[in-house]
Structures are given as structure tokens and as C-alpha cells.
C-alpha positions as MATLAB code, in Angstrom:
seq = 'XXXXXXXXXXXXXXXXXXXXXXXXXXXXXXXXXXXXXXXXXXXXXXXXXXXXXXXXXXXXXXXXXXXXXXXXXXXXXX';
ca = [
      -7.786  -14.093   -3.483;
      -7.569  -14.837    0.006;
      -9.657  -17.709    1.414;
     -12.637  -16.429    3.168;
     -14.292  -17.866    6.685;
     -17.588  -19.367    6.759;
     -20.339  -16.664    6.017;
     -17.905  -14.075    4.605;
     -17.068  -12.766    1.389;
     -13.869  -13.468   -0.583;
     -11.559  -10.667   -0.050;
      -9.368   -9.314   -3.007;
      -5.962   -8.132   -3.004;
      -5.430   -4.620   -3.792;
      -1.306   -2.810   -3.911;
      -0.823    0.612   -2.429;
       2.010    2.065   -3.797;
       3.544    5.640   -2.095;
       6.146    7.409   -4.335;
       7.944   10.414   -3.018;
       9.960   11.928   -0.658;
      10.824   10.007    2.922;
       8.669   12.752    4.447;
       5.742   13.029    2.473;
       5.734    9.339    2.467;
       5.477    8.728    6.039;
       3.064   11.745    6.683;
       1.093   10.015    4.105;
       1.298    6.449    5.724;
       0.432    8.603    9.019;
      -3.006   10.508    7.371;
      -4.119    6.880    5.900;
      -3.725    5.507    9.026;
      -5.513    8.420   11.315;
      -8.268    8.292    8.742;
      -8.452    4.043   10.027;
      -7.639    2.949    6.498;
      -4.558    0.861    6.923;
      -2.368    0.672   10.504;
       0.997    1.957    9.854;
       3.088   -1.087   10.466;
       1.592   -2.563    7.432;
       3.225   -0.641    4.817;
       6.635   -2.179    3.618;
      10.291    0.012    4.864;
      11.311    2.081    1.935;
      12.395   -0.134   -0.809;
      15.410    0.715   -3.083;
      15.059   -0.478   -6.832;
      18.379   -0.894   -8.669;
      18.077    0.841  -11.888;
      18.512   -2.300  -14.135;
      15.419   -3.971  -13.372;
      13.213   -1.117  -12.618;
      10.007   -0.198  -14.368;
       8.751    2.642  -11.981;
      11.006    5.658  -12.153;
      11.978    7.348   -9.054;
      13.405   10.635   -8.584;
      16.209   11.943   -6.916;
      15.329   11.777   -3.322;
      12.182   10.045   -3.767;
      11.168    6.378   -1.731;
       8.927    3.340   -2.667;
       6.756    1.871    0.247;
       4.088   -0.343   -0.699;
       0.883   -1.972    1.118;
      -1.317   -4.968    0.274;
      -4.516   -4.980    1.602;
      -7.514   -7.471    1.421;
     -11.054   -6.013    0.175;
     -14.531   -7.666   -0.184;
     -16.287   -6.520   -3.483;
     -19.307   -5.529   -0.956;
     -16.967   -3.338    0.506;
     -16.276   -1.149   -2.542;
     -18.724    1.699   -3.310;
     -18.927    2.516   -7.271;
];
């Protein structure tokens, strides 16, 4: 959890993770962004996972780009 300031709610972590190819990822990244969700810069370059000491299983072609983001439980609607 991240610390919070005085008067503010303590703020979560939460992982984004965008599987697929370079171009779907970034249009992705792009659409989050437009829609004010998360700025573009934040998400992490495309990151390569050796085969030995991967759980996630990428196709051919495919990129990994990931993005942590801090959340409030009063910002979540259920």
C-alpha cells in the first residue's frame, strides 16, 4: 500500500498487464490513455521474458508491457 497524505485514503496497488502484438499494444496504451485512465509514459517498454523462467506464455510476435497504478477503495465502484 502506498502511504497516504493527511485526509486521504490509502491507495492500493493494482498491475495492468497488455499481452499482444507491438501494435495492438500501443493502440491499447493510446485508448487507456485518451479515455484519462493512465498517461502513456507510465506503462513499462515491452519486456522480453526468457523462456526458462516464464510463467505467462507469449506468442509468436506478441509483447508484455505492464502498468502499476495506485487506487483508493472509495474509488472502485462494485
Amino acid at each position: 500500500m502506498q502511504p497516504a497524505a493527511a485526509g486521504q485514503p490509502c491507495r492500493e496497488p493494482i498491475r495492468h498487464l497488455l499481452i499482444g502484438s507491438p501494435a495492438l499494444v500501443q493502440h491499447t496504451i493510446h485508448q487507456l490513455h485518451n479515455l484519462h485512465y493512465a498517461e502513456a509514459g507510465l506503462w513499462s517498454p515491452a519486456i522480453a521474458l526468457p523462456n526458462a523462467e516464464t510463467t505467462i506464455t507469449l506468442n509468436h510476435g506478441e509483447v508484455l508491457r505492464i502498468l502499476l497504478r495506485y487506487v483508493a477503495i472509495g474509488d472502485v465502484v462494485e
